[in-house]
C-alpha positions in Angstrom: -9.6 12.3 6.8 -7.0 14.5 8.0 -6.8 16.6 4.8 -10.8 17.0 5.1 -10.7 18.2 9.2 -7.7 20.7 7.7 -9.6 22.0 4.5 -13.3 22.0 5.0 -15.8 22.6 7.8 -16.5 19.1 8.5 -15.9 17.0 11.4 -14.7 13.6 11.4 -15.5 10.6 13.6 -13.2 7.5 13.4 -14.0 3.7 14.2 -11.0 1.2 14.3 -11.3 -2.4 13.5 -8.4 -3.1 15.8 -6.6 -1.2 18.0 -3.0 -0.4 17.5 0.1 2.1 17.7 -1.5 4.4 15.5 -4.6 5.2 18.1 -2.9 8.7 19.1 -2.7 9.9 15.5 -6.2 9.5 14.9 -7.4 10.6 17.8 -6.0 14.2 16.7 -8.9 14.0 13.8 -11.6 13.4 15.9 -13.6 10.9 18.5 -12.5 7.7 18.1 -14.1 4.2 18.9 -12.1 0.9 18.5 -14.1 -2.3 18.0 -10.9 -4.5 19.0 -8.7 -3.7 21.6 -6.5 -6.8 21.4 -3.3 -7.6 19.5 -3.8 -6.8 15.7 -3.3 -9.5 13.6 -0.9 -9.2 11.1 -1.5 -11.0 8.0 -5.0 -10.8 5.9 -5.8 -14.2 6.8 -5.3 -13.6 10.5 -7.4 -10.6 10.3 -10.3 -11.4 8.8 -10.0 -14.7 10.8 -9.4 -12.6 14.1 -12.2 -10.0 13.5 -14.6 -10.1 15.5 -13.1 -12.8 17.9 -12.5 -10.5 21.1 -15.1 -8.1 20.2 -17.9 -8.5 22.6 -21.4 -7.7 20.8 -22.4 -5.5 23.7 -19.4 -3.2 22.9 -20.3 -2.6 19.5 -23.7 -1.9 20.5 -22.3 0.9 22.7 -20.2 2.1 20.2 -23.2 2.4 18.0 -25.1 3.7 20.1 -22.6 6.5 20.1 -22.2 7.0 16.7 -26.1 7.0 16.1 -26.3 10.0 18.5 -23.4 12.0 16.7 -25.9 12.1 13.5 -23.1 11.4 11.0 -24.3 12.2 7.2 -22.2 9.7 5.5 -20.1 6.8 6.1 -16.5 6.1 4.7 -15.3 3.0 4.7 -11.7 2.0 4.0 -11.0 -1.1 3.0 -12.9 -4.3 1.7 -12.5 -6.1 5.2 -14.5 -3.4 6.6 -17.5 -3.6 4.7 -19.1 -5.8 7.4 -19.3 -3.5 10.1 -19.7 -0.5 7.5 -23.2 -1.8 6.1 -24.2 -2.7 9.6 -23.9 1.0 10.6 -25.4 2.1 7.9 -28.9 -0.1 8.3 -28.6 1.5 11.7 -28.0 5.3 10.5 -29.7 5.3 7.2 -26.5 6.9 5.6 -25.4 7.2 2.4 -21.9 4.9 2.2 -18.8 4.8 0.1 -16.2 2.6 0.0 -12.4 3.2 -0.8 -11.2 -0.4 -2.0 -7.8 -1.5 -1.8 -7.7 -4.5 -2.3 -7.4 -7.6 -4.8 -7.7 -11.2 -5.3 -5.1 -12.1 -2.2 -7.4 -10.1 -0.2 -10.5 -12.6 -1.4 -8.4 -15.9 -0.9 -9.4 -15.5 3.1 -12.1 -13.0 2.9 -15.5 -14.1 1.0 -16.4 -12.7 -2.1 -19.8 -14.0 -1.9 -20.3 -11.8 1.3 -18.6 -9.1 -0.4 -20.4 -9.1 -3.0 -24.0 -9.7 -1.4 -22.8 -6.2 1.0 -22.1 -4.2 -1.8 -25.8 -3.8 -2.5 -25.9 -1.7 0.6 -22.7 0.6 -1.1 -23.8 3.7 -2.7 -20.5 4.7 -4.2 -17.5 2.5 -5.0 -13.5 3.6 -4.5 -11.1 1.6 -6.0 -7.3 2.9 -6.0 -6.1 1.7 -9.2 -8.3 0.5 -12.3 -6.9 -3.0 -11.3 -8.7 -2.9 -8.2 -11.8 -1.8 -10.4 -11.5 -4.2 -13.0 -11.5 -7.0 -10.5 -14.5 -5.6 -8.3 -17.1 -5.6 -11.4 -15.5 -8.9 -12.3 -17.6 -10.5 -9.2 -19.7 -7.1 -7.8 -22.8 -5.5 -10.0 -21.2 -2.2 -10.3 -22.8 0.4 -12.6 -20.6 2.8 -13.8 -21.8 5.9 -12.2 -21.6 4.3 -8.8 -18.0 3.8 -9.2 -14.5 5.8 -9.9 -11.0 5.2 -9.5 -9.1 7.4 -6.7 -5.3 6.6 -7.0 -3.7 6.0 -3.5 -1.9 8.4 -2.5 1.3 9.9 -0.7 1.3 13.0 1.7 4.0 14.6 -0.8 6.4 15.4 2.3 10.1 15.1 2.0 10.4 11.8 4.4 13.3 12.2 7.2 15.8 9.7 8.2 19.7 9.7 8.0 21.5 10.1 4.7 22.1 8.0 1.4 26.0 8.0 2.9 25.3 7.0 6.4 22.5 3.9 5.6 25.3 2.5 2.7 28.1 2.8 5.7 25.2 1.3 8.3 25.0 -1.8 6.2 28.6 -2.2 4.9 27.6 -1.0 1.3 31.0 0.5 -0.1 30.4 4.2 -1.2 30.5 4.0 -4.8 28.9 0.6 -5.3 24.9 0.3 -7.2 22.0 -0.7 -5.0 18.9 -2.4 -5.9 16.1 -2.0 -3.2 12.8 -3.1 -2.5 10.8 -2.4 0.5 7.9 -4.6 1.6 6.8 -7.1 4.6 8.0 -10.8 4.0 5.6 -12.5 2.7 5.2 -14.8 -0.8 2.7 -12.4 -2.0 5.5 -9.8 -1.9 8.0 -11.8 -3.9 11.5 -12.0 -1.9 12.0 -15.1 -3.5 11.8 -13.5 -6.8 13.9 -10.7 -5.8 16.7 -13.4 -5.0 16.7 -14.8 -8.3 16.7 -11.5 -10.0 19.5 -10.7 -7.8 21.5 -13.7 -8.8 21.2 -12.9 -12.3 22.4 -9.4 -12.2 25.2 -9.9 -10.1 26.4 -12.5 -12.5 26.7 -9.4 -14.5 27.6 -6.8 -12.0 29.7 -8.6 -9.5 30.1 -5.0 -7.4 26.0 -4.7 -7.4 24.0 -4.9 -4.1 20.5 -5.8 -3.4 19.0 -4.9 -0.4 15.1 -5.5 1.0 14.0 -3.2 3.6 10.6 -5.3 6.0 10.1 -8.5 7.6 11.0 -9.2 11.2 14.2 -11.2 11.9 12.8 -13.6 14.2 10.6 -14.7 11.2 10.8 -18.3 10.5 10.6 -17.0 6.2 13.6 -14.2 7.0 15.7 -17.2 8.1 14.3 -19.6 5.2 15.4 -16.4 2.8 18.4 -16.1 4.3 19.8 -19.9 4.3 18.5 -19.7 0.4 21.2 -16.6 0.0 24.0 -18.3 1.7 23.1 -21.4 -1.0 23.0 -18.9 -3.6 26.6 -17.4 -2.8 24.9 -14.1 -2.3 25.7 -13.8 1.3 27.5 -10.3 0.4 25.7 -8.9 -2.0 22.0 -9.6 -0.9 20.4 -7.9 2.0 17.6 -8.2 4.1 17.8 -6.1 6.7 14.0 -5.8 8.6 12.2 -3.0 9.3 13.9 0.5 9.5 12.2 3.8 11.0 13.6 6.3 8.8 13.5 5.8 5.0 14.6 8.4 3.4 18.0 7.2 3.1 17.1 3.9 2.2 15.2 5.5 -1.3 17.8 7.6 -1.8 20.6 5.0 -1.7 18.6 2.7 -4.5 19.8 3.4 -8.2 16.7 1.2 -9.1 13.7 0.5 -6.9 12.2 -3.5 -7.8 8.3 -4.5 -6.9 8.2 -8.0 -7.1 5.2 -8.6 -5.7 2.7 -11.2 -7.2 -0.2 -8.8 -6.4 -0.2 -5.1 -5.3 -3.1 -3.1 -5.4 -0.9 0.3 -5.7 1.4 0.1 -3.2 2.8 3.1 -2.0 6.1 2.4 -1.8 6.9 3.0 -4.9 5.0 6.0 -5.1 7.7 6.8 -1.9 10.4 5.5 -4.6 9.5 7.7 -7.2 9.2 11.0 -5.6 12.6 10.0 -4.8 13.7 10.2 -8.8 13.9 6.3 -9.0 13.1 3.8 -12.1 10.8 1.6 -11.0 10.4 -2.2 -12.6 7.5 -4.2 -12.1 4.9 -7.3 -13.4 2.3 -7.1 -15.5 -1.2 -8.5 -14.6 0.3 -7.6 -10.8 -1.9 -4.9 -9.9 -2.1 -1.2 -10.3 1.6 0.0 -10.6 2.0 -0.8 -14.3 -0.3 1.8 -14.5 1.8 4.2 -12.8 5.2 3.3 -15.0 3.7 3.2 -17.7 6.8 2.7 -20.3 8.5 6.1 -19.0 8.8 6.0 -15.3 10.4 2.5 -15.5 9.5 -0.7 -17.2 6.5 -3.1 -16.8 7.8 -6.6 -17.6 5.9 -10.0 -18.2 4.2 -11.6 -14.9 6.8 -13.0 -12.6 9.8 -13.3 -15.6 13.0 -12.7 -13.9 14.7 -12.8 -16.8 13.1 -9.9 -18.3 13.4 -8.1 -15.0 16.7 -8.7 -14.0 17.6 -7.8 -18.0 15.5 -4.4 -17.3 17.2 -3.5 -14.0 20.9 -4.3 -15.7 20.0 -1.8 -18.3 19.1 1.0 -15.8 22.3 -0.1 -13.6 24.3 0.2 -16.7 22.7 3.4 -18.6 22.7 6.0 -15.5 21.2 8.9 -18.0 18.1 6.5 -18.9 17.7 5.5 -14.8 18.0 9.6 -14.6 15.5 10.2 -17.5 12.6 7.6 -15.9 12.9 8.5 -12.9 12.7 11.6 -13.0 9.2 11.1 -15.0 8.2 9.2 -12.2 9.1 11.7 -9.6 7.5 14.4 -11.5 4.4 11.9 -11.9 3.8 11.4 -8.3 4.0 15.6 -7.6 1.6 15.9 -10.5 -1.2 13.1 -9.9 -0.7 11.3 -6.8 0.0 13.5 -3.3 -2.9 14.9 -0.7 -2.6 18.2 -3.0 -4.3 16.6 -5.7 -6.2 13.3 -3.9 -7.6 15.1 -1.2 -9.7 17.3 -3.9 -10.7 14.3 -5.7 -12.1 12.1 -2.6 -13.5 15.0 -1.1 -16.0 16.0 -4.2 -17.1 12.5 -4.1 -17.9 12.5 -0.5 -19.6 16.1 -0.4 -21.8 14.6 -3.4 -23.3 11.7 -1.1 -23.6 14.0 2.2 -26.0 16.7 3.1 -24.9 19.8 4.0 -24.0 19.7 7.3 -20.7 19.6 9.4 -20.4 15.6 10.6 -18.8 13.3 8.1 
């Protein structure tokens, strides 16, 4: 949205599920109208279970009312959870409506896929950010083929800020010289810090000097403290890290020889599109989502589906061959500059959009 209000003559009008920290920022794009003012949940299942709970239906009939007299020519919605409200405007407004899909089967373990599936009649143009996400969408949604393209998710391309390489290794008592194996993701099972500990147990058994460190999850967590009593059992108390959420990443990407997704399920997280434009090897599942289709067998390696072995043997070779962790990553890095920033997305979405929407200035 932002990269439409900065490039074309189009305006843009937002509506939030939930409220949140992030109100300000959009609210530089254009109107904005939140349906939920409370506390966002924060897992999938708490949202889609939370929805619509402190939403009143007299103020989303003002806020349609709203929107109906703004006259927008199409509507944009941005996830799977929102397809609810999104077909609802749209038998209100009579516009055209795409949908930017995220999302995969975790997603559809607390959200129905029969009322996904029965509101994606009203879609007009399907979104998915990986083939994944597309593959699984037909695999339960009558999709025709020209209704339907895959987008890649997408970085802005921006340098992040934060303090350097040097300072985050001194932060968390990481010796100077010494290998670091990140990941960076909220604490959850779909996200795999369970896996990450047994990878981690079985390269350090072969690089007694490595460090792993995992950048999310919130201290007070019951899981953080489940992870952490499972390291001091493991004997991995100084060599395994999890230390929560951190504002400033860049020195956190930097740091990592070799950047680990061990998630179950991503649909293309972008994280490791973060990772990449950093110049790091990235190792990842199969059948996990849309990042073996990013890695390919040059930007990193794509190992079998939840094998630790094979991923702890991948990440030893890249610890152990610094010119081949050099050479993947930077295919990776040159990857993410070439296919997957605002430069090249922002095109891309925008020529589907202006296809579906007369010629006018509201989006």
């Amino acid at each position: 949205m932002r990269w439409i209000k900065q490039n074309t003559n189009h305006t843009v009008s937002l509506v939030l599920m939930w409220g949140g920290d992030l109100e300000p920022e959009f609210e530089k794009l254009g109107p904005v109208y939140v349906l939920d003012h409370g506390i966002p949940a924060v897992t999938i299942k708490e949202r889609v279970i939370a929805k619509w709970d402190r939403m009143t239906s007299q103020r989303k009939k003002s806020i349609f009312k709203a929107i109906q007299k703004e006259d927008p020519q199409v509507i944009f919605a941005n996830s799977a959870v929102s397809l609810d409200i999104a077909v609802q405007l749209k038998l209100i407004l009579n516009k055209k409506l795409i949908i930017n899909v995220h999302e995969l089967v975790y997603t559809f373990f607390y959200y129905s896929k029969e009322n996904f599936a029965i509101n994606s009649k009203h879609v007009d143009y399907f979104v998915p950010g990986s083939y994944a996400v597309k593959t699984y969408l037909q695999s339960f949604c009558s999709i025709p083929e020209d209704k339907i393209k895959v987008v890649y998710d997408f970085i802005d391309g921006h340098a992040l800020s934060g303090i350097p390489a040097n300072e985050v290794k001194k932060k968390h008592g990481i010796p100077h010289a010494a290998q670091v194996v990140g990941a960076i993701a909220s604490l959850t099972p779909r996200k795999g810090p369970d896996v990450f500990l047994s990878v981690a147990y079985k390269v350090i058994k072969n690089i007694p000097d490595a460090y792993f460190l995992w950048v999310g999850g919130k201290p007070e967590a019951a899981y953080f403290k489940e992870l952490q009593h499972d390291i001091q059992n493991m004997g991995l108390e100084n060599r395994v890290l999890f230390v929560g959420e951190q504002k400033d990443l860049k020195g956190y990407y930097d740091m990592f020889d070799v950047f680990l997704l061990t998630s179950r399920e991503d649909p293309f997280p972008l994280v490791c599109l973060e990772a990449a434009l950093a110049g790091k090897p990235i190792v990842c599942f199969e059948n996990s989502g849309g990042m073996p289709e990013f890695v390919q067998d040059d930007a990193g390696f794509v190992v079998p589906y939840l094998d630790t072995d094979a991923m702890a043997d991948k990440t030893l070779l890249l610890l152990k061959d610094s010119a081949l962790a050099q050479a993947k990553g930077q295919v990776a890095q040159q990857r993410v500059e070439d296919h997957h920033t605002i430069r090249t997305i922002g095109p891309a979405m925008y020529e589907i959009i202006s296809q579906l929407m007369p010629n006018k200035k509201q989006a």
